[in-house]
N, C-alpha and C positions, 0 to 999 in steps of 0.2 A: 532527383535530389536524395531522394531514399536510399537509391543505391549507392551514394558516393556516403552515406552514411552507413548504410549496413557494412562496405568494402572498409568503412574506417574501425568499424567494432570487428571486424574479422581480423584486422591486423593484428600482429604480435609484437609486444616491447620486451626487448632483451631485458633483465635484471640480473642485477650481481647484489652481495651483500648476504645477511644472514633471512634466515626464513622467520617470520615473527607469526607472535597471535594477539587474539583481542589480552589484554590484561584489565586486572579486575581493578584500574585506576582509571583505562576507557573507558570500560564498561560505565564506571562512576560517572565520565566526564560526556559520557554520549547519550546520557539516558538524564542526566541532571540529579542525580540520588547518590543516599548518602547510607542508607539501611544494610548494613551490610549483610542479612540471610535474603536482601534480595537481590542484589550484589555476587552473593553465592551463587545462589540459585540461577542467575541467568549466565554464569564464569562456566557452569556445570554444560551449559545448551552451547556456548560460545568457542570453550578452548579447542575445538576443531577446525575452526574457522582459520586457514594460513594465508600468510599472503606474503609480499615483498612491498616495501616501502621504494617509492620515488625518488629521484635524485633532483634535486633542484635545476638540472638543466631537462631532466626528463619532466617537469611539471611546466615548465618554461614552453617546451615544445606540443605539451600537450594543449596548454591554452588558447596557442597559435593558430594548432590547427581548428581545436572547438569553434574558436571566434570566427573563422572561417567559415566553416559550414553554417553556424548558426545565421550567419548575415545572409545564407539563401534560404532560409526556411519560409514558406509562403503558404505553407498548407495549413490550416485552423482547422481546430474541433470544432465541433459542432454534433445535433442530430441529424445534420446529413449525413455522419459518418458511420452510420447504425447498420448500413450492409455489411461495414467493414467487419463490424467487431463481432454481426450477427455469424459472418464466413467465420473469424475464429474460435469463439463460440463454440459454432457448429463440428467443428475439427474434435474440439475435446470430446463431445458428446460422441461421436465418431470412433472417438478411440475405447472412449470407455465402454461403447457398447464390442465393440473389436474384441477387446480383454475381457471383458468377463466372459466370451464366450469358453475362453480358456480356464479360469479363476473365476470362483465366486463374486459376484457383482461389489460389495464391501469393500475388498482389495482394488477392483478397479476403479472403483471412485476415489480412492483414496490415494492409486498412483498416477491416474489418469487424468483428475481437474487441473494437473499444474499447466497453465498458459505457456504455449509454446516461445512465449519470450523470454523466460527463463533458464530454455535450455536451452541456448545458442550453443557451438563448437571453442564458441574463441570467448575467454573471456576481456573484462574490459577495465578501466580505469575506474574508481569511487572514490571519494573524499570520505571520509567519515566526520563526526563533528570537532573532534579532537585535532582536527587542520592536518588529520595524515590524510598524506595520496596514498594509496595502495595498488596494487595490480595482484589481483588473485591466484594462489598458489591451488587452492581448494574447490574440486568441480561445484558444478552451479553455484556458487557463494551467494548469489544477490539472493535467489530461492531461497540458504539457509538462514542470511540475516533478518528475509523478511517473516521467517518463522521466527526466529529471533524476538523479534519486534512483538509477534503473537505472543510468543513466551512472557513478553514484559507486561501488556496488556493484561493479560489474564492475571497474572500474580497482583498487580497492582490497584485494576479497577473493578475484575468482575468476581472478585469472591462471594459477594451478596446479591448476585446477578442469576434470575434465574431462566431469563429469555434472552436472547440475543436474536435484534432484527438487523439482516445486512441488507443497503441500498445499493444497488450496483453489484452484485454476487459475482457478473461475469462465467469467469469458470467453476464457481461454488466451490476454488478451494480452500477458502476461507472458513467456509461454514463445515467442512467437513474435516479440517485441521481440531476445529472447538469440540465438535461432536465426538470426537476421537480424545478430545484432552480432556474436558469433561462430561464425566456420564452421565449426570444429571442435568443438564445443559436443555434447553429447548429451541430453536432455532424457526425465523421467519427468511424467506429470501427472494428478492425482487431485482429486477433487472430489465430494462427495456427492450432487451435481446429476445426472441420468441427462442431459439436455441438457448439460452439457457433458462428459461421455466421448462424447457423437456428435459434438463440435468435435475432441476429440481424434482420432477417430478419424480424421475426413478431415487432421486435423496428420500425424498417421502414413502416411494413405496418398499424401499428397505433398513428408512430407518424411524416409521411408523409414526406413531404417538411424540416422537421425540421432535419431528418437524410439524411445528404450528401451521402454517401454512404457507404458500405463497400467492405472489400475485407480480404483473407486468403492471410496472410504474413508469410514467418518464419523468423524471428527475428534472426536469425543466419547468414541467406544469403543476399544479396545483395537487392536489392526495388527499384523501383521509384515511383514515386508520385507528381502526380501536385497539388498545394494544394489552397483553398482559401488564400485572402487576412485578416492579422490581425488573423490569427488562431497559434494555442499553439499546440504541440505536447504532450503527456500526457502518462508517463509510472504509475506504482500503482502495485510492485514486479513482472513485468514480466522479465525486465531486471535480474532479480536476477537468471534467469533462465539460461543464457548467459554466465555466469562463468567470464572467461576473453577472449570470443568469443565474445565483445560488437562492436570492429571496424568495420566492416560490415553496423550493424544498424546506429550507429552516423555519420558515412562518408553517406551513403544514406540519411538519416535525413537532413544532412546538406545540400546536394543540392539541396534540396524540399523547402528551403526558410521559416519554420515559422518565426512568427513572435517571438514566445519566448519557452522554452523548459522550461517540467517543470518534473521532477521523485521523487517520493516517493520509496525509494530504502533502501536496506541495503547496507553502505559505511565502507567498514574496517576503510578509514583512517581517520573519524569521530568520532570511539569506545575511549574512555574513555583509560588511560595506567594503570586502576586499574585492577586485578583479573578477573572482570566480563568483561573488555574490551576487556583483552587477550583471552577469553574465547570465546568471543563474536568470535573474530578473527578464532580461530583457529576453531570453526564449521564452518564458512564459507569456509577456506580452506578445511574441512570435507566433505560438502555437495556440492563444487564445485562453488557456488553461485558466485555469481557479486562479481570482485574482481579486483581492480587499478582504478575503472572507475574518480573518482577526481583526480587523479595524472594525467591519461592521461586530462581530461578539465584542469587542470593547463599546462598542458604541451602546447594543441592549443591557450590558453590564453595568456603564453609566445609568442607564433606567431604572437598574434594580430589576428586570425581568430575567438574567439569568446570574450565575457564577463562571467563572472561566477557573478550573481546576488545576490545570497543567498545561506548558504548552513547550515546547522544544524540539527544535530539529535535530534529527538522529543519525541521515545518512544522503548522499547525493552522490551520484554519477557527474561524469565529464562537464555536460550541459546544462544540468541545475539540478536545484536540490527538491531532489524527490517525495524524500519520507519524512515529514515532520509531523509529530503527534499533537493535537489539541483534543484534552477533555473539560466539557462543561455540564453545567449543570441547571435543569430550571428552577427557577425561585419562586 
C-alpha cells in the first residue's frame, strides 16, 4: 500500500499558468490575523515560498486518485509503530553524527534533524486554508512552510515564554529551529523514541545550560513533571499519534502547570464540510490519528478549567489536513 502511495507522491503534474507566492492577504486568511507588523513579519519568512496553482480539472483528478488510495489504507498508529520511528530517528542521529565529523557539531544539528520526509525528490500537492491547490515550484516547500508556522508561533505566543517543553521532539528539529531563533530560550525534549534522547543528548551537551532537561515519555501513559515558571508546552504531530488515547497526556499536562499550551496538530473538527474535508476525515479515522481532541478542550472549557486561545487550520496535503494550530490555556 505504501508503495503505490510513495509512486503516487513521486509522480510529476505538468502546470502551465504564472508562477505565484504566498501574498500578504493569505498570509492574512491562513493564519486568521489581522495585525499587520505581524502580517509583515511572517510576508518577510514567506515571499520565497513559489508555487503553481491548480486547474480545476487537475483538482478533480487529484481527488480521484486520493480517494482511491485512501479506501486501501489499513495500517493504524499506534505504539506498536515505535520501531518504526525509533529506525527514523535513528537515521538523523546517523547523519548528524556523520557531519559533524566534518563541521562542528552546532551546524550539524542544525542541518541534520530535518526528518527525511521532508526531503523527498518529487514534490507534492497541498491545499492551503485559503481553498488554493498548489503544486510546488520551491525545493522542500512543506519544510519551509512548516518553519513558517514556527515563525508564527513564536511572534505570536511566545514572547513571554521563557522554557519551551516539546512532547514528541522526534528528530529535535524543532527544538533546535527555537534554540537558534531565540537565545534566551530554554528548552525540555521528550520523545518515546530511545534514538531520539541520544539527539537530545548531544543538544544538551552542546548547548548546555540552555537545554533543561530531557526524559523518554510515552504519550499514551500517564507523566509528571515539575516544570519551570512562564514555560509552554509544545506538541508538532505527535499527538496525532494518540488516536483518541489523548486523555492521559492532557490530564498529566494539566497538573504540571504551564504557562500556556500550544499543538500543531491534525483537528477533524477544523476540516472544511467540502469533499476534501470529508476526505480529510475519514483518513484520519483510517490511520487512527488524533481524533475529538477540540471537542474534548471545548468540553473542559465549558468547566471553566481551561481557555482555548486560538484555533485554525493553516495548511494540508492531498489526504487531509495536516497542520492546524490550537493554543490554550489553564484557568
Amino acid at each position: 500500500m505504501y508503495k503505490k502511495i510513495y509512486n503516487f507522491f513521486q509522480s510529476e503534474i505538468k502546470v502551465n499558468g504564472k508562477e505565484k507566492t504566498l501574498s500578504k492577504i493569505d498570509l492574512k486568511k491562513i493564519f486568521n490575523i489581522n495585525n499587520k507588523k505581524t502580517i509583515n513579519q511572517l510576508y518577510n519568512f514567506s515571499k520565497k515560498l513559489k508555487f503553481f496553482e491548480l486547474t480545476k480539472k487537475q483538482i478533480n483528478q487529484e481527488f480521484n486518485k486520493v480517494k482511491d488510495l485512501t479506501s486501501q489504507i489499513n495500517d493504524k498508529s499506534s505504539f506498536k509503530r515505535l520501531p518504526i520511528w525509533n529506525k527514523g530517528w535513528d537515521d538523523n542521529l546517523q547523519k548528524i553524527l556523520n557531519f559533524s565529523k566534518k563541521i562542528d557539531i552546532k551546524s550539524s544539528l542544525t542541518k541534520k534533524t530535518i526528518p527525511n520526509y521532508y526531503l523527498r525528490k518529487k514534490q507534492r500537492v497541498f491545499k492551503l486554508k485559503n481553498n488554493k491547490f498548489i503544486y510546488p515550484k520551491t525545493k522542500n516547500f512543506e519544510l519551509k512552510f512548516h518553519r513558517l508556522i514556527l515563525h508564527f508561533i513564536n511572534i505570536k505566543f511566545l514572547d513571554k515564554i521563557d522554557c519551551l517543553y516539546e512532547f514528541g521532539a522526534g528528530s529535535c528539529q524543532n527544538l533546535i529551529f527555537f534554540l537558534n531563533l531565540k537565545k534566551k530560550l530554554r528548552v525540555f525534549g521528550s520523545d518515546w523514541s530511545a534514538s531520539t534522547i541520544k539527539i537530545l543528548k548531544l543538544i544538551k551537551k552542546n548547548y548546555q545550560d540552555r537545554v533543561i532537561s530531557f526524559q523518554q515519555i510515552n504519550m499514551f501513559k500517564k507523566f509528571s513533571l515539575k516544570v519551570h515558571e512562564n514555560s509552554c508546552l509544545f506538541t508538532f504531530c505527535s499527538m496525532e499519534q494518540l488516536g483518541k488515547n489523548f486523555k492521559n497526556f492532557i490530564n498529566s499536562s494539566l497538573k504540571s502547570n504551564f504557562k500556556i499550551y500550544v499543538h500543531v496538530e491534525p483537528i477533524n473538527e477544523l476540516s472544511r464540510k467540502d469533499r476534501f474535508g470529508k476526505l480529510s476525515v475519514n483518513y484520519l479515522k483510517r490511520r487512527n490519528y488524533l481524533f475529538g481532541f477540540l471537542k474534548f478542550l471545548k468540553n473542559l472549557e465549558n468547566k471553566k478549567i481551561i481557555k482555548i486561545l486560538y484555533k485554525q487550520q493553516v495548511f494540508s496535503n492531498s489526504f487531509f489536513d495536516c497542520w492546524s494550530i490550537i493554543v490554550w490555556k489553564k484557568l
